[in-house]
C-alpha positions as CSV (number, residue, x, y, z in Angstrom):
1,X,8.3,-31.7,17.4
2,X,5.5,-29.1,16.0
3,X,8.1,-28.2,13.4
4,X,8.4,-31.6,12.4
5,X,5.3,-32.8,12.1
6,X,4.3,-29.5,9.8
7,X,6.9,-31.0,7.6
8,X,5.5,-34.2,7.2
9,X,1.8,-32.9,7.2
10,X,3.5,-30.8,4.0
11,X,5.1,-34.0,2.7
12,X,1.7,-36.0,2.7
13,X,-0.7,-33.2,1.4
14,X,1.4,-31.7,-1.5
15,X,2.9,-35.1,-2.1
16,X,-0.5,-36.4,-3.3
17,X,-1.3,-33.3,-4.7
18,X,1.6,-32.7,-6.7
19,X,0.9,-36.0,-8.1
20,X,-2.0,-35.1,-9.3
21,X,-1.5,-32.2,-10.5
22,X,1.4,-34.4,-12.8
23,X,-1.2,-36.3,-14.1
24,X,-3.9,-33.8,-15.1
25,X,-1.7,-32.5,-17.6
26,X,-2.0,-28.9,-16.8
27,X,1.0,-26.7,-16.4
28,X,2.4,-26.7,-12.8
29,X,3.7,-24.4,-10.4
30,X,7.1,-25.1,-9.3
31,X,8.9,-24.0,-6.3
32,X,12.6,-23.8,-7.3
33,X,15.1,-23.6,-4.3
34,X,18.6,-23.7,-6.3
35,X,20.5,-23.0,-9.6
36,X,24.1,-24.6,-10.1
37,X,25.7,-24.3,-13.2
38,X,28.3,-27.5,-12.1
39,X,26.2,-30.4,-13.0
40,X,27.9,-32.8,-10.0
41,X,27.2,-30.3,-7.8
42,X,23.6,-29.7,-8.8
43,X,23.0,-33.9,-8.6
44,X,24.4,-33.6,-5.4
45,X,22.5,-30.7,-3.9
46,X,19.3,-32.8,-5.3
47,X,20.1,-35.9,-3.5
48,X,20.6,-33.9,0.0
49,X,17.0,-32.4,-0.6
50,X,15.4,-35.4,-1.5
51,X,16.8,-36.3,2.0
52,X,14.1,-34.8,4.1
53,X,11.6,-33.2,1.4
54,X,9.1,-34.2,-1.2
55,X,8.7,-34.1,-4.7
56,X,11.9,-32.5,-5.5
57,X,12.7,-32.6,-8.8
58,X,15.8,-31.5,-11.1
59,X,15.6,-29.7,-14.8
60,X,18.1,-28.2,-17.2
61,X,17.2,-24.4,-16.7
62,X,19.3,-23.2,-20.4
63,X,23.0,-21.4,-20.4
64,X,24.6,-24.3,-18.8
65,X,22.9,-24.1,-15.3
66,X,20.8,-26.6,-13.5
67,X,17.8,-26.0,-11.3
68,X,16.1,-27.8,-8.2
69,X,12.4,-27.7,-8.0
70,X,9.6,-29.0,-5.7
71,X,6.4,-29.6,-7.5
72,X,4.4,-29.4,-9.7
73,X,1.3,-28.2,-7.4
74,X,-1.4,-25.4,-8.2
75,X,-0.8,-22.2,-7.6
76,X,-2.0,-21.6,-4.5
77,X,-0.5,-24.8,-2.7
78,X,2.8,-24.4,-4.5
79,X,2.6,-20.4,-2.2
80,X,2.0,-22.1,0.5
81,X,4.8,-24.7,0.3
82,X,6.8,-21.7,-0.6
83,X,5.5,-19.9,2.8
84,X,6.1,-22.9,5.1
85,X,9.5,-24.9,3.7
86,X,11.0,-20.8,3.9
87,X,9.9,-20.4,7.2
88,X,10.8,-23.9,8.5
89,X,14.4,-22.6,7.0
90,X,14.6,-26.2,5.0
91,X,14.7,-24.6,1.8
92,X,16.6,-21.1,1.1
93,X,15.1,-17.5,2.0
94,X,15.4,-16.7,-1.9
95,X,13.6,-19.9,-3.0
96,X,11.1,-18.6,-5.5
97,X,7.9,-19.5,-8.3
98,X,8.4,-20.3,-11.5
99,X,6.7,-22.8,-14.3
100,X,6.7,-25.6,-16.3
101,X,7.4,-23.8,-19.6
102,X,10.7,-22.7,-18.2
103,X,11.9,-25.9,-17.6
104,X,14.2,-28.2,-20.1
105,X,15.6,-31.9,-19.7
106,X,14.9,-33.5,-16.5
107,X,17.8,-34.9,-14.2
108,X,16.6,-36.2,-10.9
109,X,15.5,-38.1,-10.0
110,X,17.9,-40.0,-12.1
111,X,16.3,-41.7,-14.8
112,X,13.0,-40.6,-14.0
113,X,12.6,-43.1,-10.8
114,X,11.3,-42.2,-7.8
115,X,13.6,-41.3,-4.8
116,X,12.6,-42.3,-1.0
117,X,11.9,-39.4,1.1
118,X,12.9,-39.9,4.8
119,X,10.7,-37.4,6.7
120,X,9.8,-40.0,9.8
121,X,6.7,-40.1,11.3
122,X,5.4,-37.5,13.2
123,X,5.6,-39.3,16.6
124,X,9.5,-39.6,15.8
125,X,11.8,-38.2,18.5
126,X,14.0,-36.3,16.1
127,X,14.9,-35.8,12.4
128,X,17.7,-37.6,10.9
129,X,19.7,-34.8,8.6
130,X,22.0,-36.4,5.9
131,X,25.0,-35.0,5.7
132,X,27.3,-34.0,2.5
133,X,30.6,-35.8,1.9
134,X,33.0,-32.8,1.7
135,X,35.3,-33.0,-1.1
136,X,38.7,-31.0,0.5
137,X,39.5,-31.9,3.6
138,X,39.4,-28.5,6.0
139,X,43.7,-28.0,5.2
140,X,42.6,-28.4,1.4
141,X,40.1,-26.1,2.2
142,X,42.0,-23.6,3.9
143,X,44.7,-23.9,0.8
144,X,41.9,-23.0,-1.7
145,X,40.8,-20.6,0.4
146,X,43.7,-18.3,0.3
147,X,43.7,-18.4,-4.0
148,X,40.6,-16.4,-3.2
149,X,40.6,-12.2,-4.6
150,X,39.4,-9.8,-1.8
151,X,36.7,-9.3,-3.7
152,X,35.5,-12.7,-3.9
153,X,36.3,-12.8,0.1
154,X,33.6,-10.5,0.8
155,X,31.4,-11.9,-1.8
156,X,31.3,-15.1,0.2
157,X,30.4,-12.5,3.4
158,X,27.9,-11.0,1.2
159,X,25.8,-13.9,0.2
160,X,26.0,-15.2,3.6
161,X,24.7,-12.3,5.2
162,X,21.8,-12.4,2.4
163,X,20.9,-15.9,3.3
164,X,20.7,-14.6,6.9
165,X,24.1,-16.3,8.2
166,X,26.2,-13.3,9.0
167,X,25.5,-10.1,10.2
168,X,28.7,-8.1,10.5
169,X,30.7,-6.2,8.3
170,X,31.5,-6.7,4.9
171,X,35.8,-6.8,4.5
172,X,36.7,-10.1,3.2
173,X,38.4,-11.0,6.9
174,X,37.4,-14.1,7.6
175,X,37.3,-14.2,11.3
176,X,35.8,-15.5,14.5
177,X,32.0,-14.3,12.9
178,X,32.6,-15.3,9.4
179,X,33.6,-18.8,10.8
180,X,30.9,-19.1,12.9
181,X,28.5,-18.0,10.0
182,X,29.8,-20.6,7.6
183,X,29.9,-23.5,10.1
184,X,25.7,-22.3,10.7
185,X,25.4,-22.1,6.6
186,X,26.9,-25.3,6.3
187,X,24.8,-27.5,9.0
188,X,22.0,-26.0,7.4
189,X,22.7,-27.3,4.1
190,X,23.9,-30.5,5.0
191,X,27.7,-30.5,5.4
192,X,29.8,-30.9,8.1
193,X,29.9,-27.6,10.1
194,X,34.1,-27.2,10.2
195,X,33.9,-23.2,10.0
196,X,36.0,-23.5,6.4
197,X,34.0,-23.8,2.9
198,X,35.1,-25.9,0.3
199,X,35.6,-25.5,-3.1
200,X,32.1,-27.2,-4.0
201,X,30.7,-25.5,-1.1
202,X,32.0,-22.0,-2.2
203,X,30.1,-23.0,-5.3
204,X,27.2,-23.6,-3.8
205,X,26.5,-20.5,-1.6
206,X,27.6,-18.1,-4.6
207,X,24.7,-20.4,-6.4
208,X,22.5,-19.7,-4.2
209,X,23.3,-16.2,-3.9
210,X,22.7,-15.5,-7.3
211,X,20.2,-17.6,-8.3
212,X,17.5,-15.0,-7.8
213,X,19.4,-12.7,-10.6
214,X,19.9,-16.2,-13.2
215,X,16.2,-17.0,-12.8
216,X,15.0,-13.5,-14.2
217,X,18.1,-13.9,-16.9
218,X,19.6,-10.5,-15.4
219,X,21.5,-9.0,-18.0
220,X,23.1,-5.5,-19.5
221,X,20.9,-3.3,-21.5
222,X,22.2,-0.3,-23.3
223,X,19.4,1.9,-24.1
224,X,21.2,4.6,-26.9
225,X,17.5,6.5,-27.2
226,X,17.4,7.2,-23.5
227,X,20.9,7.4,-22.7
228,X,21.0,4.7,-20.3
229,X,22.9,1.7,-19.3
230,X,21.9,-0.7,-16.8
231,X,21.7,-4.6,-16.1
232,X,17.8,-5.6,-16.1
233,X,15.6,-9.0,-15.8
234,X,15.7,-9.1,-19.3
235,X,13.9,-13.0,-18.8
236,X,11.3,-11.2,-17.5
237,X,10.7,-8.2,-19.4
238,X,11.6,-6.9,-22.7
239,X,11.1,-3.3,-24.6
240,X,7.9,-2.6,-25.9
241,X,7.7,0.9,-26.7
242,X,8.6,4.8,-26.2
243,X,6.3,7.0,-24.3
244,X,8.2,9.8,-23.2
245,X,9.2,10.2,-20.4
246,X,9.5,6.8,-20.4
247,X,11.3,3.8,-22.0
248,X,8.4,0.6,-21.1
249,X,9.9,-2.9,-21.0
250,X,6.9,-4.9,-20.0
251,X,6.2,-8.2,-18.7
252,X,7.2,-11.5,-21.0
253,X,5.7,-14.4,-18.5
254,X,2.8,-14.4,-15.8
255,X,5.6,-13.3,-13.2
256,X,3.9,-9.6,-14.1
257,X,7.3,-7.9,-13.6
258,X,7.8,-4.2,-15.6
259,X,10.4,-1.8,-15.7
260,X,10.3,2.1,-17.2
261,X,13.5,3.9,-17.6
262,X,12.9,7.6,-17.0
263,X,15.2,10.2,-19.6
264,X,14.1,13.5,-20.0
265,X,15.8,16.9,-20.8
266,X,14.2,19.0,-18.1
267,X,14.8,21.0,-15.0
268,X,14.1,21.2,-10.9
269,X,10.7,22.2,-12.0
270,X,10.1,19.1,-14.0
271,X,11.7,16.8,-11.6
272,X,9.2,18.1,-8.9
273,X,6.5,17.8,-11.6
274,X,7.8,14.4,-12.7
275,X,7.2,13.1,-8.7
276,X,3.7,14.1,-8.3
277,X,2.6,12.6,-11.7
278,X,4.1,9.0,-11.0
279,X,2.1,9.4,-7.4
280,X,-1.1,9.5,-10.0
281,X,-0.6,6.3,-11.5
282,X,-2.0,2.9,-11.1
283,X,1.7,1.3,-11.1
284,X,2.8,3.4,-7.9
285,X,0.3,2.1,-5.3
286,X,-0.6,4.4,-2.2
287,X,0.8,3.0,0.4
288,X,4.6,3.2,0.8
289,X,7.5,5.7,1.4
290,X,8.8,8.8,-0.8
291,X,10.8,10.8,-0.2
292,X,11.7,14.7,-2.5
293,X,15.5,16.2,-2.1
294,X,16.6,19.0,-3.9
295,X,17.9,16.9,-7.1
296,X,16.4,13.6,-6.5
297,X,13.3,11.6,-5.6
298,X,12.5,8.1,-4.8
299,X,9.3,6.8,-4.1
300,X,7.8,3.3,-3.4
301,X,4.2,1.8,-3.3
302,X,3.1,-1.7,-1.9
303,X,-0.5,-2.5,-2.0
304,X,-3.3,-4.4,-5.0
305,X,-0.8,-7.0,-5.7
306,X,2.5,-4.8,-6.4
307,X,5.5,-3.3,-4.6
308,X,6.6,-0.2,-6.8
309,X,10.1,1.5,-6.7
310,X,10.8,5.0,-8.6
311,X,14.0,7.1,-8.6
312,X,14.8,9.7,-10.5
313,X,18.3,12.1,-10.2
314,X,18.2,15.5,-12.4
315,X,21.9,16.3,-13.1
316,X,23.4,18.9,-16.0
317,X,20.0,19.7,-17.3
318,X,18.3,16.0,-17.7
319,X,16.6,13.5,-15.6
320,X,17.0,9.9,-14.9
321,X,15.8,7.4,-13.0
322,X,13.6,3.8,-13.4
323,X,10.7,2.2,-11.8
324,X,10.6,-1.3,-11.0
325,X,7.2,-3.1,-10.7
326,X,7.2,-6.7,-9.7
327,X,4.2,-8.8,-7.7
328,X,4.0,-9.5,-3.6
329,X,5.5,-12.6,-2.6
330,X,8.7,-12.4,-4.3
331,X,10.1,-9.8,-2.0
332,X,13.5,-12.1,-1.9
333,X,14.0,-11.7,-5.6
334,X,12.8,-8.1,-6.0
335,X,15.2,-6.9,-3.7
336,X,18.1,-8.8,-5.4
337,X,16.8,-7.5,-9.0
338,X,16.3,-3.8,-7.2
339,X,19.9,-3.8,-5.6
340,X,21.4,-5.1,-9.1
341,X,19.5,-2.6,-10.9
342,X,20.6,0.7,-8.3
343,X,24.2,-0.8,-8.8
344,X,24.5,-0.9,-12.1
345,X,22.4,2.0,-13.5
346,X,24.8,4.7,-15.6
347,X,24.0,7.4,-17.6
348,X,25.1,7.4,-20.9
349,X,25.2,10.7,-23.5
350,X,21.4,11.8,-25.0
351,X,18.0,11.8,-23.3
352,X,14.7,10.6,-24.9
353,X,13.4,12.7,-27.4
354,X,10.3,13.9,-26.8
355,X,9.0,13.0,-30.5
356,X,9.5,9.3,-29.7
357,X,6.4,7.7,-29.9
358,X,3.8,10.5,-31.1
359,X,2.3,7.6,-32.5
360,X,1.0,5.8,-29.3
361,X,-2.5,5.7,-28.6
362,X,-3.8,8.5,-26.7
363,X,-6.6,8.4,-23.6
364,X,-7.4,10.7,-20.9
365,X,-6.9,7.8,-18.3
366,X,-3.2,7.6,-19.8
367,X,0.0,9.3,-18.9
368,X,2.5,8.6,-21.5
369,X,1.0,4.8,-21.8
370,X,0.8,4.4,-18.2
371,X,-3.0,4.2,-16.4
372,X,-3.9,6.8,-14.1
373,X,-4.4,5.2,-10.5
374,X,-8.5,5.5,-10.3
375,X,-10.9,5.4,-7.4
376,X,-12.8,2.5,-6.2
377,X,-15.7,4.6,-6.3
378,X,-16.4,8.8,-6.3
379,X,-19.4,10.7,-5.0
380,X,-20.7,14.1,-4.4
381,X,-20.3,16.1,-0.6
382,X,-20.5,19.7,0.3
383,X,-18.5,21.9,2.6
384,X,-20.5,22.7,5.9
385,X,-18.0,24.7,7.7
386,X,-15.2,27.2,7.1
387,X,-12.0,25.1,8.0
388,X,-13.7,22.5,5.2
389,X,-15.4,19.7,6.7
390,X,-17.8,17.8,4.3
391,X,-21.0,16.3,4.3
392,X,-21.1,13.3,2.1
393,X,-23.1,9.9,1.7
394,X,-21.9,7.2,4.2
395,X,-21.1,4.8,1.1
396,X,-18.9,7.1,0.0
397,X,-16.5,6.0,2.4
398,X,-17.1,2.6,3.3
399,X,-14.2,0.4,3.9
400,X,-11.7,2.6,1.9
401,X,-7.8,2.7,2.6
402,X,-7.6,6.6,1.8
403,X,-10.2,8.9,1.3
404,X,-9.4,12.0,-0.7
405,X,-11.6,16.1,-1.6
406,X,-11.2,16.7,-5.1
407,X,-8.4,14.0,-5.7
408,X,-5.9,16.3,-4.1
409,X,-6.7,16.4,-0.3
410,X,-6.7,13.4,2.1
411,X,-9.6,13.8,4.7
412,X,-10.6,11.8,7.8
413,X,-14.7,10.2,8.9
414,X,-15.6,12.3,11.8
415,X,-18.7,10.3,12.2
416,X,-21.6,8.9,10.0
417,X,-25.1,7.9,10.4
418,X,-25.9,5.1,9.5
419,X,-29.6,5.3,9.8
420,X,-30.1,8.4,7.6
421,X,-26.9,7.1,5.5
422,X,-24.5,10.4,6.0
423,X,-20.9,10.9,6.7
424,X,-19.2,13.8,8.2
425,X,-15.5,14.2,7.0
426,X,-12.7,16.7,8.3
427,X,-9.8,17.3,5.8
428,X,-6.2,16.5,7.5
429,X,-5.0,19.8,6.3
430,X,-7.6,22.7,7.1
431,X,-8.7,24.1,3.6
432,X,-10.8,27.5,3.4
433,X,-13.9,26.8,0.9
434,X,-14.9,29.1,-1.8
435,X,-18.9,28.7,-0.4
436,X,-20.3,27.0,3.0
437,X,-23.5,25.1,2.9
438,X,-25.9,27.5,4.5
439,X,-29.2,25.2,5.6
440,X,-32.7,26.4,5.1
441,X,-34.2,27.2,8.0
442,X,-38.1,25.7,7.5
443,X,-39.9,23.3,5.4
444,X,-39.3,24.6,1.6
445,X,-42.6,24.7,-0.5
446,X,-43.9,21.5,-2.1
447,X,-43.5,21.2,-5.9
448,X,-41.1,24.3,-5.9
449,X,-37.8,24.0,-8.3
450,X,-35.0,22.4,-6.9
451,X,-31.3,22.3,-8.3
452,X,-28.9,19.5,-7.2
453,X,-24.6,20.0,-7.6
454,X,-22.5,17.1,-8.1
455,X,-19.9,15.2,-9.9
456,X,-22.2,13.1,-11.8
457,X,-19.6,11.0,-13.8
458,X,-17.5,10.7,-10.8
459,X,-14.7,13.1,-11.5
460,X,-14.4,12.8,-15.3
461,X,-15.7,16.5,-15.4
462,X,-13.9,18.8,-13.1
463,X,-16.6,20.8,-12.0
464,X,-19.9,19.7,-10.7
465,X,-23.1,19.6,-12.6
466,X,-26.0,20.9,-12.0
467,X,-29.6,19.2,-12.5
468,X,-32.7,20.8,-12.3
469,X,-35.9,19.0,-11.0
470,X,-38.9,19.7,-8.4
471,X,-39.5,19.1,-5.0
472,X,-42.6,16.2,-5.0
473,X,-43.1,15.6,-1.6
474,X,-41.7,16.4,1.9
475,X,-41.7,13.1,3.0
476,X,-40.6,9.9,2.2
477,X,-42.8,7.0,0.6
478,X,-43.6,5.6,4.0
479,X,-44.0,9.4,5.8
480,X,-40.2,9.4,6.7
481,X,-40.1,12.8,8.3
482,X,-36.2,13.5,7.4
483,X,-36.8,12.4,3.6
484,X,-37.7,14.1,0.6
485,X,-38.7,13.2,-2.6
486,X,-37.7,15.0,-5.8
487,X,-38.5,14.7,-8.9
488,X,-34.9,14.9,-10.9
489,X,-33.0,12.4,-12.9
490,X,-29.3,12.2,-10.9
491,X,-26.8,10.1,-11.9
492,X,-24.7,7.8,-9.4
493,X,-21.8,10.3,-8.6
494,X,-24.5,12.6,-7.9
495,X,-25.4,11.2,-4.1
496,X,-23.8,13.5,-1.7
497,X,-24.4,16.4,-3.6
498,X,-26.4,19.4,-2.3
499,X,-30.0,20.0,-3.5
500,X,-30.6,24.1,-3.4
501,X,-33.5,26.2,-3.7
502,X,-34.4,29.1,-6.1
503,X,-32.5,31.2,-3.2
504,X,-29.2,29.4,-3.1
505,X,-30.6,27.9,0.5
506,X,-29.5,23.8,0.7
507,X,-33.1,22.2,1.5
508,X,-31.5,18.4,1.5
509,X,-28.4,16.1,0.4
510,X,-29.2,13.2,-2.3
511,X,-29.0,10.1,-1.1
512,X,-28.1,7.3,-3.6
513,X,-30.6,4.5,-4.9
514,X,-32.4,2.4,-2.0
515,X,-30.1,-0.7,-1.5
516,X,-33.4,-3.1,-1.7
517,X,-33.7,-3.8,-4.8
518,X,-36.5,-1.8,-5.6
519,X,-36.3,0.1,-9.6
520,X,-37.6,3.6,-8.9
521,X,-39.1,5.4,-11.8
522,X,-36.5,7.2,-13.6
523,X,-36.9,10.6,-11.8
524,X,-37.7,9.7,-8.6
525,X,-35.1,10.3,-6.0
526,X,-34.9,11.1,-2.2
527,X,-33.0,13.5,-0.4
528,X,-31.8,14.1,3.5
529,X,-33.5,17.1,4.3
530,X,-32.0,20.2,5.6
531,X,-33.1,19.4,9.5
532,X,-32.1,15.9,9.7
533,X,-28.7,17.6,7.8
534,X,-28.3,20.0,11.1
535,X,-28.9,17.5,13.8
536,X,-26.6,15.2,12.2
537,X,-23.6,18.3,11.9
538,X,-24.9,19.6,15.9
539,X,-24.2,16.6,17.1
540,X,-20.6,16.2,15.9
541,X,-20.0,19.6,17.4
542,X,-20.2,21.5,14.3
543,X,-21.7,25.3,13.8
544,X,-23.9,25.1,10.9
545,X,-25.0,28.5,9.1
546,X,-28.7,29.0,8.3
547,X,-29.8,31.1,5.1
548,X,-31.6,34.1,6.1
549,X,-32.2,35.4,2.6
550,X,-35.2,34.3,0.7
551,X,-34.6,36.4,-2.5
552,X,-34.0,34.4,-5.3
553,X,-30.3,34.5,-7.3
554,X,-29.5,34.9,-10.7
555,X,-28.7,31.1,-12.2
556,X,-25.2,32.8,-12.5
557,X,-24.7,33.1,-8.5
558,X,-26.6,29.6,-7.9
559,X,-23.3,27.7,-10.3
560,X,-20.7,30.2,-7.9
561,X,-22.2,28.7,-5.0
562,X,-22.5,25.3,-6.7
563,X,-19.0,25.4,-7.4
564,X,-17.3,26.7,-4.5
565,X,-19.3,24.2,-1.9
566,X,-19.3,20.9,-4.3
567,X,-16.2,18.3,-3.5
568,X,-15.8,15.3,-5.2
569,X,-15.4,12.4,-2.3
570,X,-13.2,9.4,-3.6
571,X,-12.6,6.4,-1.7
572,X,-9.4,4.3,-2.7
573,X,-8.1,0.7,-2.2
């Protein structure tokens, strides 16, 4: 009973709104649930659907091939109805988005008119499924049946066990669980369940099967610069250029879908090489598995919008592989496109050159045309201890899915204060600094020089810089006793970085900009002080070294220092 009345809850709100969204004009969203290319069959299919759901809707989709739709709606109600009808299980696992530009001669309802949707009322005791006149009878059936190749046997067992039907193996012997699977595929779908398909019914399911692969207008490309062969969603994507190492087919429609084929001449070296570069990009999100062999990689990323598959294969002396990038949601039609792809990839003879395209544009934030993955934001921290914990600012690492030292090293919050605005992180690998912060043991001298380290453009130098200044006060504006005030000009990326003396000592840690909206003079800026610095580190359990030496150092020792202690602390999404 809850299932039903969703379904007529969904029947009533996006019946009205798909109306409306026909009459503003606009371009829908559709929600297309099957592809026939046997026009009978496709009227047919229409009618059942019409049956028990709303606004369906029939359209010449081009080559001969028919599709079903629900619609038009917005975007975000035609995800939804996508999200409900697929888990209800009244329209198929593989049913997918697509748009109004796509779309060709109408159909159905036949003539344009308006066909009655039965969904009953929600205090109903039980839905009324139509059912589908079989053509064959189950002997006619059974007769067509055994014209079929062994290959086309375990096709059927394939696309059933795709829609979810069958779950045992695939060998074309149609027995006991193959029966039972099509008798559940065909209730489902409206026919009587007699165990045996029909000829229209065979028809069907293959439609089904494949309709993810005709919606993206899967098709063979023969890449003679790269040396590759392989059957991609060329509806969906089309060459655009030669970056070396990669061939870029980019997106054609606001599905966002890419592919790169990888060819390179190269070696085990380069292959390694090749995996860690496509980990830095912004098309290989962070989240996901991977996975380095001896010859081979594959890694994939889901996260911002995207799920990301690499592989790559070295073999006699050149490497090839492909990325496949294609939005969340669609996970029914990416893994159909991903299998096909995996299937039908072959290497032909040649591998790119590497002169092709010398003529792209060229930016530091580009790896062969593709973006490097950045930061949501970078900041300044120091190492306090030999096995590398950092001090940093505590918005340095609010709310991030990864936080990474020096872009390289993955670390973990020990523990922040939120008070005094400080973070305490621990690397997950223990790393063994060049320098250690070494606190100053008493109140430093007011108006004395002061130098502060950090990464003031947030990483695009790779090695902190250092800004001179004074120390003003040793307090804050209101008499905060673990403030103080300096009088330097730091940039953003600069918070979290250590503030020395003229003996190498750290006296405090920058803090970034008060959060009050309050403009500060240009060179005013406030630092945690070295005590406030050691209660914070003595009471996560840390040993914190104190300087002992008040000689001054050459300017050349104070950048060593500088150096060796300064990490750039990114946070990512």
């Amino acid at each position: 009973m809850i299932r039903f009345f969703v379904a007529f809850l969904l029947a009533v709100t996006f019946g009205l709104r798909a109306a409306t969204a026909q009459q503003s004009g606009a371009e829908g969203v559709w929600v297309q649930i099957e592809a026939h290319s046997d026009f009978p069959v496709a009227e047919q299919r229409a009618q059942f659907f019409s049956g028990s759901l709303a606004d369906v809707q029939g359209f010449a989709l081009g080559g001969g091939w028919y599709g079903i739709m629900l619609g038009p709606y917005t975007r975000a109600d035609a995800e939804q109805v996508l999200r409900v009808y697929r888990a209800e299980r009244q329209i198929p696992s593989d049913s997918f988005l697509t748009f109004s530009r796509s779309l060709g001669r109408q159909f159905w309802p036949p003539e344009g008119g308006a066909v009655a949707v039965t969904t009953p009322a929600p205090t109903a005791p039980a839905v009324q499924t139509p059912v589908v006149i079989s053509d064959e009878t189950p002997a006619q059936a059974r007769r067509s049946e055994r014209q079929l190749s062994a290959a086309e046997r375990r096709g059927l067992q394939t696309a059933l066990k795709a829609e979810g039907f069958y779950n045992s193996t695939i060998d074309g012997a149609f027995g006991p669980g193959t029966r039972r699977s099509m008798a559940d595929w065909q209730s489902v779908n409206g026919y009587e369940p007699t165990g045996i398909l029909t000829t229209s019914q065979r028809i069907v399911l293959m439609d089904q099967y494949n309709a993810p692969l005709l919606s993206v207008g899967m098709a063979r490309r023969s890449d003679e610069k790269a040396g590759i062969s392989v059957d991609l969603p060329l509806g969906e994507v089309a060459f655009s250029r030669y970056d070396p190492p990669f061939a870029h087919y980019d997106a054609q429609s606001d599905l966002g879908a890419r592919v790169l084929l990888i060819s390179q001449q190269g070696e085990r070296a380069d292959l390694f090489g090749l995996y860690d570069v496509m980990q830095t990009l912004e098309i290989v999100p962070l989240d996901g598995p991977r996975q380095r062999r001896k010859d081979s990689f594959t890694i994939e990323g889901r996260g911002n919008g995207i799920v990301s598959y690499t592989e790559a294969t070295l073999r006699d002396g050149q490497i090839k592989g492909f990325s496949l990038i294609w939005p969340e949601g669609d996970e029914g039609r990416r893994a159909r496109v991903l299998q096909a792809i995996k299937t039908s990839f072959a290497r032909t003879d040649g591998a790119l050159d590497p002169a092709e395209g010398a003529d792209a544009a060229q930016s530091v934030d580009l790896v062969s045309g593709l973006e490097i993955r950045k930061p949501r934001l970078s900041r300044s921290g120091f190492y306090v201890d030999r096995s590398g914990a950092v001090l940093t600012v505590a918005e340095a690492v609010q709310n991030c899915t990864r936080i990474t030292l020096d872009n390289t090293y993955r670390a973990d919050l020990v523990s922040q204060d939120e008070g005094l605005g400080v973070a305490i992180l621990r690397p997950i690998q223990p790393l063994a600094p060049m320098a250690v912060a070494e606190l100053h043991p008493s109140e430093p001298k007011l108006q004395s020089p002061v130098t502060l380290a950090g990464y003031s453009y947030e990483g695009v130098l790779g090695a902190p810089t250092l800004t001179f200044g004074t120390l003003s006060d040793v307090a804050g504006l209101r008499g905060e006793v673990e403030l103080s005030r300096l009088a330097l000009a730091p940039q953003e990326g600069d918070a979290g970085g250590p503030v020395f003396d003229t003996g190498g000592s750290v006296v405090g840690m920058l803090l970034p900009d008060p959060a009050n909206g309050q403009q500060l003079p240009r060179d005013v800026s406030f630092a945690a002080d070295a005590q406030a610095l050691r209660n914070v580190l003595e009471a996560s359990g840390l040993t914190v070294e104190s300087a002992s030496d008040a000689t001054d150092i050459t300017p050349d020792e104070l950048n060593r220092r500088a150096n060796g202690m300064t990490v750039l602390v990114s946070c990512w999404d």
